[in-house]
C-alpha positions as CSV (number, residue, x, y, z in Angstrom):
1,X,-8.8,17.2,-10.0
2,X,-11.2,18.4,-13.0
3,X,-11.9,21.8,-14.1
4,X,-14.7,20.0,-16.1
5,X,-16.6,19.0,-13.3
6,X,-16.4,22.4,-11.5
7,X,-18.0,23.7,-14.7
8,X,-20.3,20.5,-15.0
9,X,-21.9,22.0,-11.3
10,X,-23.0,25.5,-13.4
11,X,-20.4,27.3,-11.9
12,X,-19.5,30.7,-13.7
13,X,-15.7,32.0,-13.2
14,X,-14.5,32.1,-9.4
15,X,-16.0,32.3,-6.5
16,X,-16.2,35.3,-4.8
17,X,-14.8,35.5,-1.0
18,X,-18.2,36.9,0.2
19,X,-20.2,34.4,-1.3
20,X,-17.6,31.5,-0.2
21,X,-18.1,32.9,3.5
22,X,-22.0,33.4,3.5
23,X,-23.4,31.1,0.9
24,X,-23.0,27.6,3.4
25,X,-26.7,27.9,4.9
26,X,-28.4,29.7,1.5
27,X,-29.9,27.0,0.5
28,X,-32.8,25.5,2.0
29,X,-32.3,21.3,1.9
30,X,-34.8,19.2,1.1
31,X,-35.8,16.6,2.6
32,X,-33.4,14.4,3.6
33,X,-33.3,10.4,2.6
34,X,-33.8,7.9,5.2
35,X,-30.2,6.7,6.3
36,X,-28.4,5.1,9.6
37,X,-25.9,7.5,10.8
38,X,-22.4,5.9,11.4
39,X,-22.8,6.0,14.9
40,X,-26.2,7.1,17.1
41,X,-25.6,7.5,20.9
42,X,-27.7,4.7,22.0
43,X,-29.2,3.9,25.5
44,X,-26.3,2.8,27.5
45,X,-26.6,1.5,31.2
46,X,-22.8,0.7,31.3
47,X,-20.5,2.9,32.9
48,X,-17.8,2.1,29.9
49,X,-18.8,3.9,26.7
50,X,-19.5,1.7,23.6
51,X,-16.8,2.3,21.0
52,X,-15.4,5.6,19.6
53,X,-17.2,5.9,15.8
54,X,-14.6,5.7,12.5
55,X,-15.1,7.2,9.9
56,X,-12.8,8.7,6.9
57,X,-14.8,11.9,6.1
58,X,-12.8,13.9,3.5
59,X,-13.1,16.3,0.8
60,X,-10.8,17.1,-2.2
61,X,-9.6,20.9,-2.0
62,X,-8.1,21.8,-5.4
63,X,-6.1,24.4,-6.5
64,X,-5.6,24.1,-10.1
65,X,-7.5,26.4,-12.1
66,X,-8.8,27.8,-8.9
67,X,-11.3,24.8,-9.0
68,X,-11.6,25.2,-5.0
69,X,-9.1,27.3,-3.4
70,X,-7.8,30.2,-4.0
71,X,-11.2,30.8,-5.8
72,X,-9.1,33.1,-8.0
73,X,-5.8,34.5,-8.5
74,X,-4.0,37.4,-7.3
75,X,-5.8,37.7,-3.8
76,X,-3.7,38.6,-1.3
77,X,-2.4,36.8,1.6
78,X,-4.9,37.5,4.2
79,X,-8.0,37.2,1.3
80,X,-6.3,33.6,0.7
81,X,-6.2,32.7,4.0
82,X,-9.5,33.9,4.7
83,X,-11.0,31.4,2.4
84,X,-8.7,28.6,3.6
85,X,-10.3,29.3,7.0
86,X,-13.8,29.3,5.5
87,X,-13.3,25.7,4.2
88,X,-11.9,24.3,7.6
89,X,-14.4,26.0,9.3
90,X,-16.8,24.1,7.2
91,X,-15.5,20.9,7.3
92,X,-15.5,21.3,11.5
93,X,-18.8,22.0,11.3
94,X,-20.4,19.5,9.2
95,X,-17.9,17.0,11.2
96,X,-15.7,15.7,8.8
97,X,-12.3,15.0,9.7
98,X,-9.5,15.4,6.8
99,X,-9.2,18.0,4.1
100,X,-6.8,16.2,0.7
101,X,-5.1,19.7,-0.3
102,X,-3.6,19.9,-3.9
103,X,0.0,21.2,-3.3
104,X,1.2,20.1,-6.5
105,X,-0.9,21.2,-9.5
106,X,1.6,20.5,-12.6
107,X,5.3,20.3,-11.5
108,X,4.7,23.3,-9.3
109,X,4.1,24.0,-5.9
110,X,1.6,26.1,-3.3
111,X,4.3,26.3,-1.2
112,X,8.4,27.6,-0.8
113,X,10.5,24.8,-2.7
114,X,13.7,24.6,-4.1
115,X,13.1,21.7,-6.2
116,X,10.1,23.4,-8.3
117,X,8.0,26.8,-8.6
118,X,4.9,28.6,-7.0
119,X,2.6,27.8,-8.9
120,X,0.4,30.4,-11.2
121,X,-3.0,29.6,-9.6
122,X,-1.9,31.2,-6.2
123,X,-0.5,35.1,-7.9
124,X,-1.4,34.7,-11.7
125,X,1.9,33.9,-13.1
126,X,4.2,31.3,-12.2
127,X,7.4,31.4,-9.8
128,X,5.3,34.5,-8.0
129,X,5.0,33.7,-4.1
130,X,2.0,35.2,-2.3
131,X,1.8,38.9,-1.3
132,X,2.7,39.6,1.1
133,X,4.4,36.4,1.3
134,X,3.7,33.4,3.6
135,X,3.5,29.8,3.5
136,X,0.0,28.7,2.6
137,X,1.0,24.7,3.0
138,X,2.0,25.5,6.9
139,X,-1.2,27.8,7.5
140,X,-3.1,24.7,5.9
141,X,-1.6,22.7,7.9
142,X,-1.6,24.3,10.9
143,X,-4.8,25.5,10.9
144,X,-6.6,22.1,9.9
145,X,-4.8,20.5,12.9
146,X,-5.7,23.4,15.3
147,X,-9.5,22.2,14.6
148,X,-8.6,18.6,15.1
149,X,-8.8,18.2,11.0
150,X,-6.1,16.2,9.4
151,X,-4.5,17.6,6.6
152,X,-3.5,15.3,2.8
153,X,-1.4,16.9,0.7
154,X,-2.5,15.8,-2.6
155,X,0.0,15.7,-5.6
156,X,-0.3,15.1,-9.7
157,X,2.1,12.7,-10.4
158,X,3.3,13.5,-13.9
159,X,1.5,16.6,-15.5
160,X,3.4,19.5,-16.1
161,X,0.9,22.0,-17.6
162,X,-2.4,22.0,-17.3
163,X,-4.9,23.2,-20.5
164,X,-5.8,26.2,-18.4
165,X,-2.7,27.3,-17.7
166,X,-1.5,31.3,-19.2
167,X,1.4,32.0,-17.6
168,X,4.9,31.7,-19.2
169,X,7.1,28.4,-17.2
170,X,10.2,29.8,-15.6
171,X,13.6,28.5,-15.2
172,X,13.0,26.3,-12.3
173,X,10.3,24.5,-13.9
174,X,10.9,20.9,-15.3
175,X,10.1,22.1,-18.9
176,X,12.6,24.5,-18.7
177,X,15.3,23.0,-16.4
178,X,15.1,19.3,-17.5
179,X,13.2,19.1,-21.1
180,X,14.3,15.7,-22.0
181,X,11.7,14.3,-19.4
182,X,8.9,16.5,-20.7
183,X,6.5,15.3,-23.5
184,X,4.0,17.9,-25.0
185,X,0.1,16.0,-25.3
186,X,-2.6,17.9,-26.8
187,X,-3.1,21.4,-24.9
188,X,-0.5,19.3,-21.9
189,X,2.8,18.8,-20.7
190,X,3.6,15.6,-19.4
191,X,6.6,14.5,-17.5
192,X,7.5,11.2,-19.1
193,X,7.4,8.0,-16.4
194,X,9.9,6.5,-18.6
195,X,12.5,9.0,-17.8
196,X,14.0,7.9,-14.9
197,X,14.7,11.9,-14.1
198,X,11.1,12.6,-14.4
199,X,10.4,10.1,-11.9
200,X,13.1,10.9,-9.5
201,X,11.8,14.6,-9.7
202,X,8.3,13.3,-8.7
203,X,9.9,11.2,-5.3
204,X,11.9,13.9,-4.5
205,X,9.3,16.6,-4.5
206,X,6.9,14.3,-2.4
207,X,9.6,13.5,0.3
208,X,10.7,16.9,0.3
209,X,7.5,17.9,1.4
210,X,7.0,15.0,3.6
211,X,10.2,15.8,5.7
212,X,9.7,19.7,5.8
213,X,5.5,20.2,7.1
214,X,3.8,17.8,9.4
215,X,1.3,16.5,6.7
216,X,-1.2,13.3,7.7
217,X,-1.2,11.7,4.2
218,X,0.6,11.8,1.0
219,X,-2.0,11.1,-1.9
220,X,-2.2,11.2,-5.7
221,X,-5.0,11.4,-8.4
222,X,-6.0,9.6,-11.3
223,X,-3.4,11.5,-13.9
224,X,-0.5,8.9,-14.5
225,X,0.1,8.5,-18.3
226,X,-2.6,11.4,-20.2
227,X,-6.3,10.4,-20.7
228,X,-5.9,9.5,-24.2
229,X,-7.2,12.3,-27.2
230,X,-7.8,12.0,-31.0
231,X,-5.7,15.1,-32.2
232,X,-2.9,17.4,-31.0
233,X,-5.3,19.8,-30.0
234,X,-8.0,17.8,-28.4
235,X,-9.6,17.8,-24.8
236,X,-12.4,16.1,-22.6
237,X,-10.4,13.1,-23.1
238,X,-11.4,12.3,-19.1
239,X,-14.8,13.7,-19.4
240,X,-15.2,11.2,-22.5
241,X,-13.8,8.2,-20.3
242,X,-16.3,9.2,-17.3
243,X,-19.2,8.7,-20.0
244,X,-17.7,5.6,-21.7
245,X,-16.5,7.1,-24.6
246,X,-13.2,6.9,-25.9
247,X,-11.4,8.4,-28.9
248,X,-11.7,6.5,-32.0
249,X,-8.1,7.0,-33.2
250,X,-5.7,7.9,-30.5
251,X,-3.1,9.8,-30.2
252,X,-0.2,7.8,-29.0
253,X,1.5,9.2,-25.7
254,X,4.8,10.3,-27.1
255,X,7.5,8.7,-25.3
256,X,9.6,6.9,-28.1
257,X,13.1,7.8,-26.8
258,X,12.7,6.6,-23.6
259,X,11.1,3.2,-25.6
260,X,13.9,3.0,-27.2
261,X,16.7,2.9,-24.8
262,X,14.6,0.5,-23.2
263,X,14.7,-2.1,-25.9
264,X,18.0,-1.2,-26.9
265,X,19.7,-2.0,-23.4
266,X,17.2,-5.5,-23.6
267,X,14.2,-4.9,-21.6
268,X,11.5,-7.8,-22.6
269,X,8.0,-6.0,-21.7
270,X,5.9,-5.4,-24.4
271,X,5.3,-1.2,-24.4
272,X,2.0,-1.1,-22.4
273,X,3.7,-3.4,-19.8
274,X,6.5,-1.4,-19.9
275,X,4.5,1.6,-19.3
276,X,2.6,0.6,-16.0
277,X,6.0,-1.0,-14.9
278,X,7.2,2.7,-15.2
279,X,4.1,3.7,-12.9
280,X,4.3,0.9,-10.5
281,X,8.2,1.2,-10.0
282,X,7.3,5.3,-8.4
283,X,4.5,3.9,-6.7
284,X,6.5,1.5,-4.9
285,X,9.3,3.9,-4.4
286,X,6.6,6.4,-2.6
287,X,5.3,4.2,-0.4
288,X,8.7,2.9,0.8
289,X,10.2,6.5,0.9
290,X,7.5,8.0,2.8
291,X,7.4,5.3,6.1
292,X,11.3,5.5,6.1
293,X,10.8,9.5,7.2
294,X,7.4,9.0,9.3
295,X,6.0,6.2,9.9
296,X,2.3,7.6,10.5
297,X,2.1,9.8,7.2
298,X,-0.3,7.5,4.8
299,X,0.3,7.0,1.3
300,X,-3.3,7.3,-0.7
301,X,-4.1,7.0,-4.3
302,X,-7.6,7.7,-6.1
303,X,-7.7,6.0,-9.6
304,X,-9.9,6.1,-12.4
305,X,-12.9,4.1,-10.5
306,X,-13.3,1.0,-13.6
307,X,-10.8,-1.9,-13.0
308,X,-9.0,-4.0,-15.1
309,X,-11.3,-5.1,-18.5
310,X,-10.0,-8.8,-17.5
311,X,-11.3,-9.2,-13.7
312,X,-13.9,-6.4,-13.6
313,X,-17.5,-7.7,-13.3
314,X,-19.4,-9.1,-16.6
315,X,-22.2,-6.3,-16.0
316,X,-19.4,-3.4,-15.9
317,X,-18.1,-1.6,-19.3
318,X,-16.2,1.3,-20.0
319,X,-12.6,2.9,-20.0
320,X,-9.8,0.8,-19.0
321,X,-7.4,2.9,-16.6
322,X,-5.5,-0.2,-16.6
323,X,-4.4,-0.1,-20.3
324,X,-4.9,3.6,-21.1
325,X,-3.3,5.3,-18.5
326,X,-1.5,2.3,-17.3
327,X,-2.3,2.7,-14.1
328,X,-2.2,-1.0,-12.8
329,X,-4.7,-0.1,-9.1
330,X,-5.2,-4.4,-8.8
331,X,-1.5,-4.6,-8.2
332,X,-0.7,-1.9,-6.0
333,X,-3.4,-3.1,-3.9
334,X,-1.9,-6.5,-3.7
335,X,1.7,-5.4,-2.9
336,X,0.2,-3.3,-0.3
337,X,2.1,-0.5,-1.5
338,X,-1.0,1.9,-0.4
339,X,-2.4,2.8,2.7
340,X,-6.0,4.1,1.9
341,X,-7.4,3.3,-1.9
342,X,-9.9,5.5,-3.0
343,X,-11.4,4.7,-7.0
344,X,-13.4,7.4,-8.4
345,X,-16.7,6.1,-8.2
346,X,-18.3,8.4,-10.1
347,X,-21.4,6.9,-12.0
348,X,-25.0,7.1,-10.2
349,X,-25.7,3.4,-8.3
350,X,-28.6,3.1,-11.3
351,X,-26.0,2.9,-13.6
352,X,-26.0,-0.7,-14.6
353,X,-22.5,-0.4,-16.5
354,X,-20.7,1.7,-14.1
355,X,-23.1,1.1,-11.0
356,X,-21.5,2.3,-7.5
357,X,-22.1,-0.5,-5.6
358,X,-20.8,-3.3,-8.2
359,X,-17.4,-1.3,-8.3
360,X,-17.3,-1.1,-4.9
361,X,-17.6,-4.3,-4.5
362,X,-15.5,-5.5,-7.1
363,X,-12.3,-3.0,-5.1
364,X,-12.9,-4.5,-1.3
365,X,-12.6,-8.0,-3.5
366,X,-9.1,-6.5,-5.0
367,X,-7.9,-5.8,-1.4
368,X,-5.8,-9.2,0.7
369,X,-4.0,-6.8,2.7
370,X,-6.9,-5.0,3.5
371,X,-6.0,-1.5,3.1
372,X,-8.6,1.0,3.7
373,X,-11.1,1.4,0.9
374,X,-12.3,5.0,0.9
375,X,-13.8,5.8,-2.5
376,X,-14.1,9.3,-4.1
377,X,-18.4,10.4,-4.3
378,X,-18.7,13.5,-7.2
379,X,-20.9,15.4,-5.0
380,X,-19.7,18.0,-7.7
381,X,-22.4,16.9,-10.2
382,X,-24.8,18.2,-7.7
383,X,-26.8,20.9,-9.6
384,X,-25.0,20.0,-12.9
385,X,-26.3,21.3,-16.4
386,X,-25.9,17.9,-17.6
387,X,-26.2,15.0,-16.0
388,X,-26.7,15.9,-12.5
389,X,-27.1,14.4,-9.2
390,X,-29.3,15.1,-6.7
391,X,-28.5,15.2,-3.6
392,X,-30.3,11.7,-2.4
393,X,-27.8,10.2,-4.7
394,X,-24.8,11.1,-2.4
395,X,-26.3,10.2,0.6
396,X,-27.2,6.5,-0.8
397,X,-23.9,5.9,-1.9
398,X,-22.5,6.8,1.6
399,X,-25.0,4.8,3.2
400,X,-24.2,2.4,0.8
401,X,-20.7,2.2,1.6
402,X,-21.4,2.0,5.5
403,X,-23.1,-1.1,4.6
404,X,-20.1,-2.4,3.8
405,X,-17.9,-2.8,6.8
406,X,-14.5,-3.2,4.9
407,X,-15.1,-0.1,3.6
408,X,-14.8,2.7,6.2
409,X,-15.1,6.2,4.7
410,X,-15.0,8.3,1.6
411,X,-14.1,11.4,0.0
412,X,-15.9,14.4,-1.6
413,X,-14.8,16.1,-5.1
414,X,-15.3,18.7,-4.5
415,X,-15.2,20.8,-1.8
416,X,-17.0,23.6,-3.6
417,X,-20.0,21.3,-3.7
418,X,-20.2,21.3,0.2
419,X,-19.2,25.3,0.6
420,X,-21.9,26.2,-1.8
421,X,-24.3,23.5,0.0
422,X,-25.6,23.1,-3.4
423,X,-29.4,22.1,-3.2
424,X,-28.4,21.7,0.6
425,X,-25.8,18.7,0.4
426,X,-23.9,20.6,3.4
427,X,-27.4,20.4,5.3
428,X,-28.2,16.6,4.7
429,X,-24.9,15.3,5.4
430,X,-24.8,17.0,8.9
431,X,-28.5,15.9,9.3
432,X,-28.5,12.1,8.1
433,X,-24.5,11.0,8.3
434,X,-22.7,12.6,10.0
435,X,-24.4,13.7,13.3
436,X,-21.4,13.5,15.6
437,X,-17.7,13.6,14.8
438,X,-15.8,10.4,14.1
439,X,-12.6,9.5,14.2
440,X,-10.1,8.1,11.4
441,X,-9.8,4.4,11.2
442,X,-6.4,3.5,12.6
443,X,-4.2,1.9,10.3
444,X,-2.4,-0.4,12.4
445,X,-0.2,-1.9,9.7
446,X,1.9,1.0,10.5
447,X,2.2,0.8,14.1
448,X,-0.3,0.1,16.9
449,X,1.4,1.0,20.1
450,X,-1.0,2.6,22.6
451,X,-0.3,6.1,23.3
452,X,0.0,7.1,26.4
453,X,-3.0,8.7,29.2
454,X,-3.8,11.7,28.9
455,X,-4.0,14.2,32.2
456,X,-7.4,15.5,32.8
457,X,-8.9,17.6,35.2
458,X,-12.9,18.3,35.4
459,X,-14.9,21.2,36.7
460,X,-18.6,22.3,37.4
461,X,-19.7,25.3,35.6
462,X,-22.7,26.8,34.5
463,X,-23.5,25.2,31.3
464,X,-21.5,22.1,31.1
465,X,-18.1,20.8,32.6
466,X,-15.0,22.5,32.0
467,X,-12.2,19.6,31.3
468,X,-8.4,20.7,31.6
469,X,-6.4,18.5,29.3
470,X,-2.9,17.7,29.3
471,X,-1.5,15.5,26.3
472,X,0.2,12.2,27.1
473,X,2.8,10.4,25.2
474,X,2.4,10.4,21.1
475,X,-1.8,11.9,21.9
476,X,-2.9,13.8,18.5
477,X,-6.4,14.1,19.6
478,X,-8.7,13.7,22.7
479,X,-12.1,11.5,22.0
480,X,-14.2,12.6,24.8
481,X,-17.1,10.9,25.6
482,X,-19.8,12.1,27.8
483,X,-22.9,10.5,29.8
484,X,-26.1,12.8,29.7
485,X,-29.5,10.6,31.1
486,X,-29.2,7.1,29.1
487,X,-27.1,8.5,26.2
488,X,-23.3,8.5,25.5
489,X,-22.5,11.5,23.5
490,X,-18.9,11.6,21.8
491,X,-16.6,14.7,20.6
492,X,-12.9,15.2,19.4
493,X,-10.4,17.6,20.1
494,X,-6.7,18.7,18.7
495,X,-4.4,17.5,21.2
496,X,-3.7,21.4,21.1
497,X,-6.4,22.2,23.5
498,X,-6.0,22.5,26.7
499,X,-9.9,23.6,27.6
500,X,-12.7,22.0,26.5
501,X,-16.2,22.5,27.3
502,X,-18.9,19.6,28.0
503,X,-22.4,21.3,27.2
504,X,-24.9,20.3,29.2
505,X,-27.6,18.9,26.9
506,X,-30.7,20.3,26.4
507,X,-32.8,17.4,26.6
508,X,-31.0,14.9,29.0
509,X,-29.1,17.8,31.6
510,X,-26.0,17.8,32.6
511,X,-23.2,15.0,31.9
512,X,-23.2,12.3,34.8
513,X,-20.1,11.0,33.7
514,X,-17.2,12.0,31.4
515,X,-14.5,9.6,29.7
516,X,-11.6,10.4,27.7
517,X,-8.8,9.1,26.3
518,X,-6.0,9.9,23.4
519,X,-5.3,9.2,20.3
520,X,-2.3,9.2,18.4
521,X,-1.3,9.8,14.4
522,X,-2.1,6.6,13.6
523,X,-5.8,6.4,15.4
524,X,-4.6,4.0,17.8
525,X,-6.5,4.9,21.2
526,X,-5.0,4.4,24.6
527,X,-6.5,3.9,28.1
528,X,-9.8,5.4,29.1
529,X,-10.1,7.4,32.2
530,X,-12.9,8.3,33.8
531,X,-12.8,12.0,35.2
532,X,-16.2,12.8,36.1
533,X,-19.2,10.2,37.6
534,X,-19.2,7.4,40.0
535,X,-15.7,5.7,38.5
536,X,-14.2,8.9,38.3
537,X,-10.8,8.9,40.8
């Protein structure tokens, strides 16, 4: 997403690989806030375990200008995937459940494509694969799911060069190989959604991907037409918008030609109608192409977090995504051409004019076909020079949004935040929210067949009970639930496993009774067996 709030968090240049792997517990927390996990074990004298928890528990990885990952450029493969492994590791252990990987930075890609090139972030100059080569999209992938994490692959829409960029394009990039769709914007390059080709390039990137890995989620960002800037030169347009500001004369998104063919074959819009028109015509076009290849890969956008200036609350001010970057969120959300819908709520709750629980409110009200409303917290502006959150801040607006029970997860930027465990973020979360593992809320617009029954065999050892699992029809993960004195404690694993360990607990002994069941892409869950205690058969 924003090199400007990696900076805002008093970051200097990259993060070195030691200091990625060993700086998670260097920060002693403070205290944390008073907060109702999503789910305690409670006292339980049922044999049936109460329900599995749900929770969407995701952070934003990104890769442009080596915001998150790789922390710099020109590591080699094994330095790259070092650091990918750091960050899943991380996320296991705080259990969260989903990582939203940037794969497509600017019309490029972290990954082998034929339709557009590596991208410079990964090797220092663009069209360079890693060395020694590999596919870091597969490892992402492959590794998230081996620890039961799903994996998003998160990709910018329409820009084609990023300000930071240094590296010459080659041949196979848009601004080379199809000009015409490409408008320069200030210190951008932005593929023009009123070139029918620019669009098409955009779909068939996303499918491509989603036919060739075994992604979770397709998602995009807030970056559909450019933030808007005063000169040709200008930047901090979006940190501008973020503090309310916008620029006093703008410069107009230059897009005439395609404008003109419009008019000229007899279109009727007025130009900023036309403009989200162009916008919602891909979004529809996404969602449709993505569930006719899989059905359980989930389409996600995170907008600017301010709605339209016509329905948005009479105590909330500020930039209008919806006639700046023409990014029309209300309507998407009431076509239901989305699966999860997370705004960037980025302003403290304090914040009268933006405050985090009016625009979360005023989203759930925006939603008939009740998608999933996951917003996007800026733990980044933890520790910020300017402007900076502490800590207590995130953890309200979580708790905030668990108060809310239409509302059933959120999403980090960034994941830097949680690896540095900036004035102990990482700490507090694992210590107020998110004591146990959760599972994704199903989404059973798309399909709520119950998996089939897992095979599971249990075994006394010293320590805890040794399950052997066996996957049934469609099972993506195992929620095991365990019985140790009056308590029901609950854990996940990858369908992948085929051991896993029930640890006696130190307080309450050994488990009494063990209950699992599996869950498929979707998080529907299917029958419960009891292999260990009194129902066990």
């Amino acid at each position: 997403m924003k090199k400007r709030a990696f900076a805002l968090a008093g970051v200097a240049g990259a993060m070195a690989l030691g200091g990625l792997l060993t700086s998670c517990t260097a920060v002693k927390p403070a205290a944390p806030v008073a907060a109702t996990p999503v789910v305690v074990p409670a006292p339980a004298n049922e044999i049936e375990p109460p329900a599995a928890p749900r929770e969407f528990r995701a952070a934003w990885v990104s890769t442009v200008a080596n915001i998150d990952w790789p922390t710099k450029q020109n590591l080699s493969a094994a330095q790259q995937q070092a650091e990918a492994i750091a960050i899943l590791d991380r996320a296991k252990a705080l259990n969260m459940n989903a990582i939203v990987l940037q794969v497509r930075p600017s019309a490029d890609a972290i990954y082998p494509s034929k339709l557009e090139p590596w991208t410079e972030y990964l090797n220092g100059a663009q069209g360079e694969s890693p060395k020694p080569w590999y596919d870091p999209l597969k490892f992402w992938v492959t590794e998230a799911h081996a620890r039961g994490l799903e994996l998003h692959a998160w990709f910018n829409p329409y820009r084609a060069r990023h300000a930071t960029a240094k590296s010459a394009s080659v041949a196979s990039h848009i601004s080379r190989s199809n000009p015409s769709a490409v408008r320069s914007y200030g210190k951008f390059l932005w593929m023009d959604p009123g070139e029918v080709s620019a669009s098409k390039q955009t779909l068939d990137v996303i499918l491509d991907v989603v036919r060739r890995y075994d992604i979770d989620g397709v998602h995009l960002d807030d970056y559909f037409y450019p933030y808007p800037i005063e000169a040709p030169g200008a930047t901090g347009a979006e940190a501008a918008a973020l503090d309310g500001a916008a620029a006093k004369t703008e410069l107009d998104f230059p897009d005439q030609p395609a404008w003109n063919r419009y008019v000229q074959g007899g279109g009727k819009l007025d130009r900023a109608s036309w403009r989200r028109d162009n916008v919602n015509r891909l979004i529809e076009d996404i969602y449709k192409g993505i569930h006719r290849e899989k059905s359980w890969v989930r389409f996600g956008i995170s907008p600017f977090g301010i709605g339209r200036p016509d329905r948005r609350p009479a105590t909330i001010s500020g930039f209008s995504q919806y006639d700046k970057l023409y990014a029309d969120a209300e309507l998407w959300l009431e076509k239901g051409w989305l699966d999860y819908f997370t705004p960037q709520l980025y302003w403290p709750i304090s914040q009268t004019p933006q405050a985090y629980d009016t625009l979360l409110d005023y989203w759930l009200a925006q939603n008939p076909k009740g998608r999933h409303i996951w917003p996007g917290l800026f733990t980044s502006r933890i520790g910020a020079p300017a402007k900076s959150y502490a800590p207590e801040e995130v953890l309200k607006q979580i708790q905030i949004t668990r108060e809310r029970p239409a509302a059933t997860g959120h999403v980090h930027f960034s994941m830097a935040a949680i690896m540095e465990n900036r004035q102990g973020i990482g700490d507090q979360l694992k210590a107020v929210h998110y004591t146990t593992p959760a599972l994704i809320p199903a989404t059973p617009w798309l399909g709520n067949t119950e998996p089939g029954t897992p095979s599971v065999r249990a075994t006394r050892a010293t320590g805890g009970v040794n399950l052997r699992l066996s996957a049934g029809t469609a099972n993506a993960q195992y929620a095991i639930w365990s019985r140790h004195g009056e308590q029901w404690k609950f854990a996940v694993a990858p369908s992948s496993a085929s051991d896993f360990t029930v640890a006696d607990d130190a307080k309450h002994g050994p488990a009494s009774a063990v209950v699992v069941s599996g869950i498929d892409r979707l998080g529907n869950e299917g029958k419960r067996i009891s292999v260990l205690g009194a129902a066990a058969k």
